[in-house]
C-alpha positions as CSV (number, residue, x, y, z in Angstrom):
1,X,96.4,123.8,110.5
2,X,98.1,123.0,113.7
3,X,102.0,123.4,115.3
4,X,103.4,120.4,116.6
5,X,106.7,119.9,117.9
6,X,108.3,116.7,116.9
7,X,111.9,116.1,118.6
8,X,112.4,119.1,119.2
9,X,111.6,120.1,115.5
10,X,108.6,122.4,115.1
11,X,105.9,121.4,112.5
12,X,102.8,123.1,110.8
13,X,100.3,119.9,110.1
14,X,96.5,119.7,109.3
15,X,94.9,119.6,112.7
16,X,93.0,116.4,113.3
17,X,94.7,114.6,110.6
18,X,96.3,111.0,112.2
19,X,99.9,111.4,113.7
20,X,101.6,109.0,111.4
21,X,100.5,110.3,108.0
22,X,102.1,113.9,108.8
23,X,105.2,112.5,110.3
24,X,105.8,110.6,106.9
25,X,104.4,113.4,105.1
26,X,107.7,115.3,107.0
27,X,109.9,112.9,105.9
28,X,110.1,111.4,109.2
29,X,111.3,107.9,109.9
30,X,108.1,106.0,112.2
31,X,108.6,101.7,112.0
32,X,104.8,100.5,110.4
33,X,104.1,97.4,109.0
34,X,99.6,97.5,109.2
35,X,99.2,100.8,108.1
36,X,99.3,101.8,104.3
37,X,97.7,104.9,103.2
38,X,95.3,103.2,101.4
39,X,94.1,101.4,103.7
40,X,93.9,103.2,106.9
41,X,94.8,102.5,110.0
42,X,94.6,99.2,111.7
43,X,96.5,99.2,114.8
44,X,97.1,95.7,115.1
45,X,101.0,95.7,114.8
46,X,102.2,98.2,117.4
47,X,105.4,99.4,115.7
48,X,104.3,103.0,115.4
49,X,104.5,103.6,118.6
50,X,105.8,107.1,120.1
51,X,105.8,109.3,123.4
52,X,103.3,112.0,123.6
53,X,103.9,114.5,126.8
54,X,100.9,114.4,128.6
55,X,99.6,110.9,128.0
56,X,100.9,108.0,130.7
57,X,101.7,105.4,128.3
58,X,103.3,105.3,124.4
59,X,100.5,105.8,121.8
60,X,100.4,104.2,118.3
61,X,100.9,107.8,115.6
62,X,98.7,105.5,113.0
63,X,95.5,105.9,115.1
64,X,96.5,109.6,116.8
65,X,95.0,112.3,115.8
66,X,96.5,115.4,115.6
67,X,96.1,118.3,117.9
68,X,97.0,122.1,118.3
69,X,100.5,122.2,120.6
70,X,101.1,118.1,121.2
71,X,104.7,117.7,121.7
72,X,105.9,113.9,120.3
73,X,109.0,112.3,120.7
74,X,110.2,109.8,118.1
75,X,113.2,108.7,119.7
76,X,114.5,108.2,123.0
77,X,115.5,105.6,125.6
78,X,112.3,104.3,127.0
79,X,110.5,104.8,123.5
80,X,113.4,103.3,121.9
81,X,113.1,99.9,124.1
82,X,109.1,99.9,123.5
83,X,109.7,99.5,120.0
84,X,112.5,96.9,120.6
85,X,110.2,94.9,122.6
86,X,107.6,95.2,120.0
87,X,110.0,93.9,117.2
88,X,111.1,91.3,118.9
89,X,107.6,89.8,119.3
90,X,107.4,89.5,115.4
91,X,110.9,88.4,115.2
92,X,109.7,85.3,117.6
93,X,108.8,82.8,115.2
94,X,109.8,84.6,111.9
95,X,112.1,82.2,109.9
96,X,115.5,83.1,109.0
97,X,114.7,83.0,105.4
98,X,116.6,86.3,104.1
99,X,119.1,84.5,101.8
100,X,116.9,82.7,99.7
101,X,113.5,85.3,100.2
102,X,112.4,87.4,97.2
103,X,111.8,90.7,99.6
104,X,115.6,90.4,100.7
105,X,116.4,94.1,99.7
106,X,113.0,95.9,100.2
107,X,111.8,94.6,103.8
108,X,110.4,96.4,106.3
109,X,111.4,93.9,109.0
110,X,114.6,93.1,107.8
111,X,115.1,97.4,107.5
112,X,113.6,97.4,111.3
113,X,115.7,94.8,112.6
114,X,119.1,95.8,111.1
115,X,117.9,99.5,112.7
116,X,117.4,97.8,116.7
117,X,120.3,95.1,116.3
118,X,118.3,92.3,117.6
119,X,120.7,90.2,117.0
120,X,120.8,87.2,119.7
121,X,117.2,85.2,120.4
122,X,116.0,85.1,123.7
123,X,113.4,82.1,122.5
124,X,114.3,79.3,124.2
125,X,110.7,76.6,122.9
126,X,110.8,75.9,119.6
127,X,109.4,78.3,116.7
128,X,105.6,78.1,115.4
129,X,105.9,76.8,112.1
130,X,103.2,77.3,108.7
131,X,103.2,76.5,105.7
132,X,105.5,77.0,102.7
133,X,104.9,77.8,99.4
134,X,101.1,77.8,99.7
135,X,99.8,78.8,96.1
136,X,96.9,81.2,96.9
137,X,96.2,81.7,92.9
138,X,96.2,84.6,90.7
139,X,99.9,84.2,90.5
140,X,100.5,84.5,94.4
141,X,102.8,82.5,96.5
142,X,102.8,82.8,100.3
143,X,104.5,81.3,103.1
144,X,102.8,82.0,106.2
145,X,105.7,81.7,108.7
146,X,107.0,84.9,107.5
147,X,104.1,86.3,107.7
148,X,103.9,89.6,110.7
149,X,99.6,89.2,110.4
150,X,99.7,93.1,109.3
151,X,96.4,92.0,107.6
152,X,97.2,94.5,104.6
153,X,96.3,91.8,102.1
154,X,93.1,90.8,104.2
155,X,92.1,94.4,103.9
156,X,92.6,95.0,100.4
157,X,90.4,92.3,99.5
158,X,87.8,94.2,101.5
159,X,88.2,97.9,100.7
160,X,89.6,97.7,97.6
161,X,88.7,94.4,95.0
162,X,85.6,93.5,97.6
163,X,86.1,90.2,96.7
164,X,87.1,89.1,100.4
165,X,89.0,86.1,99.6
166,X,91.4,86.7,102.4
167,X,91.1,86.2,106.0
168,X,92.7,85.4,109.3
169,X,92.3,81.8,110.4
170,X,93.0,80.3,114.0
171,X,94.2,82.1,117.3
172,X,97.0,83.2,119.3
173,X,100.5,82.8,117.7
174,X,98.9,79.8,115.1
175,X,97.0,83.0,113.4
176,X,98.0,82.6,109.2
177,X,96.7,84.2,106.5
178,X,95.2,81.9,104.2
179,X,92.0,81.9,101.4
180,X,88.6,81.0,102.9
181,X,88.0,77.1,101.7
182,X,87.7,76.4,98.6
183,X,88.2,79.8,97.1
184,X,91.2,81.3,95.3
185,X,92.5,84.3,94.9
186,X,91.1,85.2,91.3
187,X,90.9,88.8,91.4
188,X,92.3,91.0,88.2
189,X,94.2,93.0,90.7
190,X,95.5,90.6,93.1
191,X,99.2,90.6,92.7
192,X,98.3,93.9,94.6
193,X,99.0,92.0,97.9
194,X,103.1,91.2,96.9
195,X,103.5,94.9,96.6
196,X,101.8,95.6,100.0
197,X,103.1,92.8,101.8
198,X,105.7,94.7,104.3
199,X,107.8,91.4,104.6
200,X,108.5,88.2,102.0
201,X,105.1,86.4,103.2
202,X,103.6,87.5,100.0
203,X,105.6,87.1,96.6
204,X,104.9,86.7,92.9
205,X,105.0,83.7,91.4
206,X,106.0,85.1,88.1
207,X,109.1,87.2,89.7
208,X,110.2,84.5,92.4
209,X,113.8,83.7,92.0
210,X,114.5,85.2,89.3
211,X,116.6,87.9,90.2
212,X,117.7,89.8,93.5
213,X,116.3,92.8,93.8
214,X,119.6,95.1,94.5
215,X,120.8,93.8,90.8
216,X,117.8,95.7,89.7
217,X,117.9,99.4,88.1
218,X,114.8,101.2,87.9
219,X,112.9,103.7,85.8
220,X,109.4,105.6,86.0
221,X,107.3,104.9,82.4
222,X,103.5,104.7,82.2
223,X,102.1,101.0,81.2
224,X,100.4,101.2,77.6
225,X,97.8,97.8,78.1
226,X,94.9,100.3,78.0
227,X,93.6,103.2,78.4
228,X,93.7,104.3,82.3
229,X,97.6,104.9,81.8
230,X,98.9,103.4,85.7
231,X,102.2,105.1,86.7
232,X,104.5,102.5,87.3
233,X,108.3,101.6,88.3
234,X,109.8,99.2,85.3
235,X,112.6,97.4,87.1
236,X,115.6,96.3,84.4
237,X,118.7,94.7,84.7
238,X,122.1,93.5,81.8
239,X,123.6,90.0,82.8
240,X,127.2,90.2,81.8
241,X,127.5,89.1,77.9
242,X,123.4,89.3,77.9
243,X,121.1,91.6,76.7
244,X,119.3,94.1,78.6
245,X,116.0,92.3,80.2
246,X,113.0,93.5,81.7
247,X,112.1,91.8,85.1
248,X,109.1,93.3,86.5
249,X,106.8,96.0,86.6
250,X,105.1,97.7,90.0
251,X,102.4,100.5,90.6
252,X,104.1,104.0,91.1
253,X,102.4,106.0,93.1
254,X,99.7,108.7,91.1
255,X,97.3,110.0,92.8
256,X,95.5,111.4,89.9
257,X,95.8,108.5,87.7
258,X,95.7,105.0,89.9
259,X,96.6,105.5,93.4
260,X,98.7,103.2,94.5
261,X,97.8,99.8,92.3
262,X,97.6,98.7,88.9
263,X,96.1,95.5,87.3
264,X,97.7,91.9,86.9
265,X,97.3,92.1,83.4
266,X,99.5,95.5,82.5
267,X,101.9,93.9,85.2
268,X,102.4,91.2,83.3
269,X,102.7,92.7,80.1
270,X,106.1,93.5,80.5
271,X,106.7,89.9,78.8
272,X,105.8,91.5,75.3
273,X,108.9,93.6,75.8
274,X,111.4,90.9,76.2
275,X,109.8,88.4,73.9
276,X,108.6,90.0,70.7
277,X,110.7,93.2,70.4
278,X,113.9,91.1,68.9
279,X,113.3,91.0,65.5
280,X,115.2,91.8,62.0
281,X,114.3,94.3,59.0
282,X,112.9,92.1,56.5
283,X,112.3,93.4,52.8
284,X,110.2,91.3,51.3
285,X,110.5,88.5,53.9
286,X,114.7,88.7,54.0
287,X,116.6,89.9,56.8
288,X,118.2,93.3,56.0
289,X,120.6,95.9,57.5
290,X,118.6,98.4,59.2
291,X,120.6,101.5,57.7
292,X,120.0,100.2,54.6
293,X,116.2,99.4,55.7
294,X,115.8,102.6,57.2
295,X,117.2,104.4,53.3
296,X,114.9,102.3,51.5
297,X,111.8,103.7,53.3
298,X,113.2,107.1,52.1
299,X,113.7,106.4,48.8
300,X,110.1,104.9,48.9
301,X,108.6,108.3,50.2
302,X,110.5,110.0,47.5
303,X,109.5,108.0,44.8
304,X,105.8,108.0,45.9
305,X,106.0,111.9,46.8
306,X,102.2,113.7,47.6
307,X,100.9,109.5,46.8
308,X,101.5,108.1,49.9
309,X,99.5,107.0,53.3
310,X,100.6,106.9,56.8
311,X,98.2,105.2,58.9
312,X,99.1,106.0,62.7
313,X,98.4,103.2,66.1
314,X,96.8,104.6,68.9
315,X,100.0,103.4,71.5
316,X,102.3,106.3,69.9
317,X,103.3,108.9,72.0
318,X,101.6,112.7,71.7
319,X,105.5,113.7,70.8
320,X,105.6,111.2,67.6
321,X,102.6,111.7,66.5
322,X,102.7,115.8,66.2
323,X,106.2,114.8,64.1
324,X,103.9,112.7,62.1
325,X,101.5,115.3,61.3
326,X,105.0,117.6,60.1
327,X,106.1,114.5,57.8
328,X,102.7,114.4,56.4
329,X,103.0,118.5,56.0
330,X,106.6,118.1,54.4
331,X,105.9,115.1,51.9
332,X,102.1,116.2,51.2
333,X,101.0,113.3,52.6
334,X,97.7,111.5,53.9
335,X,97.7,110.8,57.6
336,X,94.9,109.0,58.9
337,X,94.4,107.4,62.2
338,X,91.2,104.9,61.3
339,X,90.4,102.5,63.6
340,X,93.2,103.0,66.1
341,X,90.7,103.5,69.5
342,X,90.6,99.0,70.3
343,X,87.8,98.6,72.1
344,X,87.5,95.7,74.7
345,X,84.2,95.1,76.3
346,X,85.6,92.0,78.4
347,X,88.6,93.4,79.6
348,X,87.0,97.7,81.4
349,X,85.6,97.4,85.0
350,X,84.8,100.6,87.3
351,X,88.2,100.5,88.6
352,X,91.3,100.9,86.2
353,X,91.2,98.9,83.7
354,X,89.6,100.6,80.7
355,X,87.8,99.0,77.3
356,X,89.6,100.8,75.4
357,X,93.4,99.1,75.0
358,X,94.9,102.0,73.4
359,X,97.6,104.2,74.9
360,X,96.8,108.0,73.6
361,X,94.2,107.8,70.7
362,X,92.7,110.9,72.7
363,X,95.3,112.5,70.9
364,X,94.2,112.2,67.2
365,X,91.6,114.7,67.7
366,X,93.6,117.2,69.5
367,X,96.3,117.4,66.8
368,X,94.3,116.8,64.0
369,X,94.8,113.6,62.7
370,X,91.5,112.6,60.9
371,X,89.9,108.6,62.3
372,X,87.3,108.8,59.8
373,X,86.4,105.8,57.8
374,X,85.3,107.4,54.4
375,X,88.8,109.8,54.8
376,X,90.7,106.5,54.9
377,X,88.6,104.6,52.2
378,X,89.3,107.5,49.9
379,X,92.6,108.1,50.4
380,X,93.6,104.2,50.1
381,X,91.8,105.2,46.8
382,X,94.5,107.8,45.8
383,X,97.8,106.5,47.1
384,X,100.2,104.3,45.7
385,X,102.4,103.8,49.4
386,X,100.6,103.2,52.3
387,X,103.1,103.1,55.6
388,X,101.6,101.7,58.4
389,X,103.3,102.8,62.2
390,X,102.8,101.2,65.7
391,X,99.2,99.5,64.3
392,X,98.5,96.3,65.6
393,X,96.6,95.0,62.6
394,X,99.0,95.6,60.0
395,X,98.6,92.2,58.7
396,X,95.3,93.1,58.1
397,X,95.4,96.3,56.5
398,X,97.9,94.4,54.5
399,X,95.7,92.3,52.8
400,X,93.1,94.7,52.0
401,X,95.4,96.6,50.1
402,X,95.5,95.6,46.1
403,X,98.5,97.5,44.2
404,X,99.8,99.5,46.8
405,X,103.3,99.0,48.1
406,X,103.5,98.4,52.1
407,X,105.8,99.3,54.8
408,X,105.1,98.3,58.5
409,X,107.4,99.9,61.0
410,X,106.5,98.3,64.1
411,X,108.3,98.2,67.9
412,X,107.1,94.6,68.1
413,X,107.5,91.8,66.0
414,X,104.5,91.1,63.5
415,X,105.4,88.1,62.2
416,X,105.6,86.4,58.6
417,X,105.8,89.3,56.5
418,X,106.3,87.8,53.1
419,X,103.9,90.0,51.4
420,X,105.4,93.1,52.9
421,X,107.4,95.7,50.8
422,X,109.4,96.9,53.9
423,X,109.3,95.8,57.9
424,X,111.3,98.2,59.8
425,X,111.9,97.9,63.9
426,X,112.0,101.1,65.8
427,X,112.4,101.1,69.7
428,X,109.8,99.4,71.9
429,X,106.8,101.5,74.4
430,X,109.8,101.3,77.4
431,X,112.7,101.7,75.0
432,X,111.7,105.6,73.9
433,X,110.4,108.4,75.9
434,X,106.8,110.3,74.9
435,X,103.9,111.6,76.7
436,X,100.7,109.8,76.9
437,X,97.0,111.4,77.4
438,X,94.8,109.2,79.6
439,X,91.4,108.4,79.5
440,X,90.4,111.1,82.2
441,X,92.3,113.9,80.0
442,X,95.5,113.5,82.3
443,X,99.0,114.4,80.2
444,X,102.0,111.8,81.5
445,X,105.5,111.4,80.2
446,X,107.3,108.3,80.2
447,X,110.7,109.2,80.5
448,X,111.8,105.3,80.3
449,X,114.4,105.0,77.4
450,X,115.5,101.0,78.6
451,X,117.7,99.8,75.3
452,X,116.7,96.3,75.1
453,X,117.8,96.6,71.5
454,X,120.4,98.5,70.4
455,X,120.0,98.7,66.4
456,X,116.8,99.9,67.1
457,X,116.2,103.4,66.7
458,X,113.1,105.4,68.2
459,X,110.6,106.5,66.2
460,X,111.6,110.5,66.8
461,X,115.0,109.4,65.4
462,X,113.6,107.4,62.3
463,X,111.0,110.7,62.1
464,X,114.0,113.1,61.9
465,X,115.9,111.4,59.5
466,X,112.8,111.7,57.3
467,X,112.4,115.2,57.9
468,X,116.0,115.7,57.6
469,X,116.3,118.1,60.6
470,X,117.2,117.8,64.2
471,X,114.5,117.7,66.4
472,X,115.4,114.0,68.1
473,X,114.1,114.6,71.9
474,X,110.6,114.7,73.5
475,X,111.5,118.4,74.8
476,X,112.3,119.5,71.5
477,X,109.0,118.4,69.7
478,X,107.0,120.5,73.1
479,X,109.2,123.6,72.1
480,X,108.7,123.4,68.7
481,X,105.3,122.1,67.9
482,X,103.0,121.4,71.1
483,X,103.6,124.0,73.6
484,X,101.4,125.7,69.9
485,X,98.6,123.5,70.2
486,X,95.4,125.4,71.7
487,X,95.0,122.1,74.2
488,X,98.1,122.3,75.4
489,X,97.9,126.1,76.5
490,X,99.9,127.1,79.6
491,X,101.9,123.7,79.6
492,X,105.0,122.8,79.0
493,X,107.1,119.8,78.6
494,X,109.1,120.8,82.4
495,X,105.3,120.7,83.7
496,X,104.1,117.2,82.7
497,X,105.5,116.0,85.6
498,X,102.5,117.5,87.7
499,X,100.1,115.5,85.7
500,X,98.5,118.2,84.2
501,X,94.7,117.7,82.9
502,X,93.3,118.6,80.0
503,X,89.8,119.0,78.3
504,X,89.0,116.2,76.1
């Protein structure tokens, strides 16, 4: 470690480590648009710039390293006018695009410039125009005259995806970014770049227009596409005499789980929220009242009492599950949890995205819940109810079943259920809160509760009703049940926010 003292304030950093990563490690404001810590440093856009005593001229804190008893000043009139001069360089032929651009809201230049107060032009030839609305593919929209050449897209394509579709064409102030000929962006992570982008160059093509960013409210939740479990920031917002909507998800930072990206694909899926979690109680194909839906699946377990099978998805949380295994307990029922791990050979790579699409079947095991095939052949063998929760392939299951009665409760609509005994809703993945075991062994809780639909009641809820007790909240379950459980030693539901990791 090293003491640095940084105007005027007196630091303990890691000696040799570079200037600017400490100094936003200390919560100190430094202008940067080319360096990003997962990228490195780049030193192509000058903003960084401080004073260091001893050295004749400003130095750039992205490519400083630190040493034992420097003295740096942030701030400062000479400093101060460096960075103005800097600024106003990339103002030069920036467009005044802020009303109608997407990163209105979360710029770093437009944060930067309202900061210096640059407000009059000294340009007096005309501005360097690009192009507009360039698609560059894989949902990706860019418009190279906003563009500051911070290169952060070009090196993401070379450190990260490898795939190098992105480069720097031409000279002088006619540099764009653009896609080599006759490639296109194709990458399964490159809407990477919009998040990256410091300024509006770089926007999505699925987000674009549709809604300004400071109408946006936003919650942490883990993505359930697959598997690796990516942090990420789910950004919501209610239109006045609407329904709450979902508008986009982004990477939240984890550096246990994914860094600082996610894939296009669980990006994307936010859609399934909006689109196919409005849907009725249907009994027998007709739309029911979901008290009176939610009764009838009690009467059913009464009737059928000790003859009745719940069959489990691999998306619910660790939380509903363990109140699974107590329903099972309290009715003397089978639980089984066959065939909930789907596999996905075409969709794993060796970076995040995994082959197996599940959320938390690493679960089953650790709680109990049997994923045999011959448990579940025999006990479809026994029962007379078989209630299928959070499964994808309920239809299926359906049809395999000969005089059984069915009951599907399902956060996402499953369609033509004519067949069906009883379809009940319950609250969508980012309408209920639960804790989710990755594929490494890493415990997460998604604390995002959004209510996109109102009627719809979580599955703790549903779960309590059945139980007919009051254990209704994620910390509840962990103080009752989990905080028991042998793999869960030492942890607690006010720890999962470290990410704790656990033996699989």
């Amino acid at each position: 470690m090293a003491h640095i003292t940084v105007d005027g304030r007196l630091l303990e950093v890691k000696e040799g480590a570079l200037l600017i990563e400490e100094l936003l490690a200390n919560k100190i404001h430094i202008p940067h648009f080319c360096y990003h810590p997962s990228l490195g440093k780049d030193g192509n856009c000058r903003m960084c710039m401080v004073e260091i005593e001893g050295q004749k001229r400003p130095q750039i804190a992205c490519d400083t390293p630190i040493k034992h008893g420097m003295i740096v000043r942030t701030k400062g009139e000479s400093i101060d006018r460096v960075k103005r001069s800097m600024l106003e360089l990339e103002l030069i032929n920036h467009p005044i695009d802020c009303p109608i651009c997407d990163q209105a809201g979360e710029c770093s230049l437009q944060n930067y410039y309202m900061d210096v107060g640059l407000y009059e032009s000294r340009l007096s030839t005309p501005k360097t125009h690009g192009q507009k609305r360039v698609d560059l593919g894989a949902n990706v929209v860019l418009d190279q005259e906003r563009c500051v050449l911070c290169t952060r897209c070009v090196r993401f394509t070379q450190k990260i995806t490898k795939t190098h579709e992105l480069g720097v064409l031409k000279r002088a102030d006619h540099s764009v970014i653009t896609t080599f000929p006759g490639t296109k962006l194709s990458s399964p992570y490159a809407m990477n770049v919009v998040d990256l982008c410091p300024v509006g160059a770089l926007t999505s093509k699925d987000f674009r227009f549709h809604k300004r960013v400071w109408f946006l409210r936003s919650q942490e939740a883990i993505c359930n596409h697959c598997a690796r479990g990516c942090s990420l920031h789910v950004d919501h917002h209610c239109e006045k005499y609407k329904a709450e909507k979902i508008y986009r998800y982004r990477p939240r930072l984890n550096e246990k789980v994914n860094g600082y990206f996610m894939c296009d694909a669980g990006r994307l899926s936010y859609a399934k929220e909006n689109e196919k979690t409005g849907f009725h109680p249907l009994i027998r194909g007709k739309v029911s009242e979901y008290e009176y839906a939610q009764s009838k699946l009690l009467r059913l377990l009464k009737r059928h009492l000790g003859k009745t099978l719940i069959l489990l998805g691999g998306d619910l949380s660790i939380e509903e599950m363990a109140r699974c295994v107590s329903l099972s307990k309290y009715y003397t029922l089978f639980l089984s949890a066959y065939d909930a791990e789907r596999r996905d050979e075409h969709f794993g790579d060796d970076f995040l995205k995994c082959s197996d699409r599940s959320a938390n079947a690493r679960a089953f095991n650790i709680l109990g819940i049997d994923t045999s095939l011959n448990f579940f052949e025999k006990a479809l063998n026994e029962v007379e109810l078989v209630i299928m929760i959070g499964r994808e392939d309920s239809h299926a299951i359906a049809q395999r079943l000969k005089n059984q009665t069915s009951v599907i409760v399902s956060a996402y609509d499953v369609g033509a259920c004519e067949g069906i005994d009883l379809v009940l809703p319950m609250a969508s993945h980012m309408s209920r809160a639960g804790s989710y075991i990755n594929i490494d062994g890493y415990v997460q809780h998604s604390a995002c509760a959004i209510a996109l639909h109102l009627e719809h009641q979580p599955l703790l809820t549903i779960l309590a009703t059945l139980l007919n007790d009051s254990i209704f909240t994620c910390k509840e379950v962990w103080e009752e049940l989990l905080c028991q459980e042998r793999a869960f030693e030492g942890m607690t539901f006010d720890t999962l926010h470290l990410t704790p990791k656990i033996a699989l």
